[in-house]
C-alpha positions as MATLAB code, in Angstrom:
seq = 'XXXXXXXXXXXXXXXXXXXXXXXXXXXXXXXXXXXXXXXXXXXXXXXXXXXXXXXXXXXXXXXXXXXXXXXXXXXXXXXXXXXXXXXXXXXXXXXXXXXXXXXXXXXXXXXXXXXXXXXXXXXXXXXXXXXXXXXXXXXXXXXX';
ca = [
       0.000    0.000    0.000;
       3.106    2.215    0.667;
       4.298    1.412   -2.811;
       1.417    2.791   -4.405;
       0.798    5.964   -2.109;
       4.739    6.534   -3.214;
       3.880    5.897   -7.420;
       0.944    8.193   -6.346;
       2.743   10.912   -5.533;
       5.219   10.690   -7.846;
       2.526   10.719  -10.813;
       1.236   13.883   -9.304;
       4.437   15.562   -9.241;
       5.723   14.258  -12.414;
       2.955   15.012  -14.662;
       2.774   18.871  -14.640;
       6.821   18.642  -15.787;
       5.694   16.472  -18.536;
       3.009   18.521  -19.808;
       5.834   21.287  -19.830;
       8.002   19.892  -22.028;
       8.239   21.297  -25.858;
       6.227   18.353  -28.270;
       8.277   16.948  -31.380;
       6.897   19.438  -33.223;
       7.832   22.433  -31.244;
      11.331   20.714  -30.710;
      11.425   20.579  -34.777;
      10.506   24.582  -35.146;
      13.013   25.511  -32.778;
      15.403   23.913  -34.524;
      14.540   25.080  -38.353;
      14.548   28.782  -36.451;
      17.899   28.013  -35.259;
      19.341   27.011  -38.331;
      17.783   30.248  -39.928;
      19.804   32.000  -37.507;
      22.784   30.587  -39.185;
      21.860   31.881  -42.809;
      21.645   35.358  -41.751;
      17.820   35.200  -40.851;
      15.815   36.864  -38.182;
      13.001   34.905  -37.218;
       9.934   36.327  -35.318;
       6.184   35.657  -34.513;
       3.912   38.812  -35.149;
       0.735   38.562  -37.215;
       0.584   39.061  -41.267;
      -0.088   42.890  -42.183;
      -3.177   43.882  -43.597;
      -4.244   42.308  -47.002;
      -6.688   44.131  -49.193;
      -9.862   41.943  -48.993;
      -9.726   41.965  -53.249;
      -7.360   38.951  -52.507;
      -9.918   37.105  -50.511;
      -6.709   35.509  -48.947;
      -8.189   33.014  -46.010;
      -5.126   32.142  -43.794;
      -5.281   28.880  -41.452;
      -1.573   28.661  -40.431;
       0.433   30.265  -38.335;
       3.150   31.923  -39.943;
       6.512   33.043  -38.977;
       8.705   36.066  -40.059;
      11.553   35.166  -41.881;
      13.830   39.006  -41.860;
      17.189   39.498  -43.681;
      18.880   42.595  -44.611;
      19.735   43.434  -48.125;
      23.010   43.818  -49.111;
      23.754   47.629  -49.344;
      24.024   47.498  -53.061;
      20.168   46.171  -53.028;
      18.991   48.965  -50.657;
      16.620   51.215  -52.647;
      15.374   54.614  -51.133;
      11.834   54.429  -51.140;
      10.770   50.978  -51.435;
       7.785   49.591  -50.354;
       6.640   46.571  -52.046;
       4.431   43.534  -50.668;
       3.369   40.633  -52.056;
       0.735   38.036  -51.508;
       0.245   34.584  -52.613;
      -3.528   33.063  -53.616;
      -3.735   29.719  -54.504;
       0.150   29.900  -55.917;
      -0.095   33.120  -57.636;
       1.643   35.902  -56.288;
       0.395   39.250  -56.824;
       1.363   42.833  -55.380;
      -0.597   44.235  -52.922;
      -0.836   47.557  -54.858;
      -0.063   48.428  -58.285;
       0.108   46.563  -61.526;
       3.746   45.595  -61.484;
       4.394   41.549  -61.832;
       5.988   40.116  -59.203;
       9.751   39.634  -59.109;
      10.342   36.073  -60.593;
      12.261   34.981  -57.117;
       9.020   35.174  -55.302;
       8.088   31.686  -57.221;
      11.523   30.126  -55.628;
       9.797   30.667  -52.270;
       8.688   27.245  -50.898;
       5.053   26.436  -50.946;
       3.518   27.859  -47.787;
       4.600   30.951  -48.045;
       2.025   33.684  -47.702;
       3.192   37.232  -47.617;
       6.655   39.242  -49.077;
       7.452   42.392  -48.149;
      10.519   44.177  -50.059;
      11.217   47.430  -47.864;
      14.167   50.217  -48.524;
      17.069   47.517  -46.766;
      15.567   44.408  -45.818;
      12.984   41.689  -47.132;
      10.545   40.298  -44.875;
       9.306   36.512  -45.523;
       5.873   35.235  -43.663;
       6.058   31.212  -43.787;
       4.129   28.509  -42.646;
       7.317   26.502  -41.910;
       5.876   23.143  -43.458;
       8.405   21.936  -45.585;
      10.967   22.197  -43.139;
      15.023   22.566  -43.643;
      14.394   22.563  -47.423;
      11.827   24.968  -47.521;
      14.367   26.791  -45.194;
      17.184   26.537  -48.085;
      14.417   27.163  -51.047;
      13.918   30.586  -48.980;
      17.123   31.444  -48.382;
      18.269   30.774  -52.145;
      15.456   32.674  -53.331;
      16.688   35.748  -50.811;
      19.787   35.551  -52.326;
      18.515   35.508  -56.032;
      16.951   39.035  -55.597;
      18.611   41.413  -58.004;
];
């Protein structure tokens, strides 16, 4: 009877540690963010900016913000430019300009682009994992 008032109240104690511990998948995250670190990439949670309801754009993910600096031969005075993607299509918020051809590098889950005066900022979903991680770095480092 000891034995099991002992198991008892180890249970009790044990279980609120265990429910603390990261999952597989929020051990796997952590670890795609840290490798970003590596490539040059600031990662950070905030919300998507606004996108014009035209692009009836429905997001069920969460998505991350994937930041690098341009190199200062890239940095434009001026720039504002933001990109969505519906259904694989990417279109510019405003404007009629087509989008860049390196947005269609980005890996599939990738919702949002903006290209500001020294930096381009990447909202991803994070799905396809390291690769996606390299397809978004690559395509970073195609802009011209």
């Amino acid at each position: 009877m000891v034995y099991v008032l002992i198991v008892l109240g180890l249970a009790v104690v044990i279980a609120p540690l265990m429910s603390a511990m990261p999952s597989k998948s929020q051990r796997a995250k952590a670890a795609l963010r840290d490798q970003a670190r590596s490539c040059n990439l600031r990662v950070s949670l905030r919300p998507l900016p606004a996108i014009p309801p035209r692009f009836r754009f429905q997001a069920d993910d969460e998505f991350a913000c994937y930041e690098r600096r341009l190199s200062v031969h890239l940095h434009q005075a001026g720039r504002d430019e933001r990109f969505v993607s519906v259904d694989g299509e990417w279109s510019p918020t405003s404007g009629v300009l087509p989008a860049p051809s390196w947005l269609s590098a980005l890996p599939s889950g990738t919702a949002f682009v903006e290209l500001s005066e020294q930096s381009v900022c990447i909202f991803w979903n994070e799905k396809e994992g390291p690769d996606g991680l390299n397809r978004l770095s690559q395509a970073i480092d195609s802009i011209e």
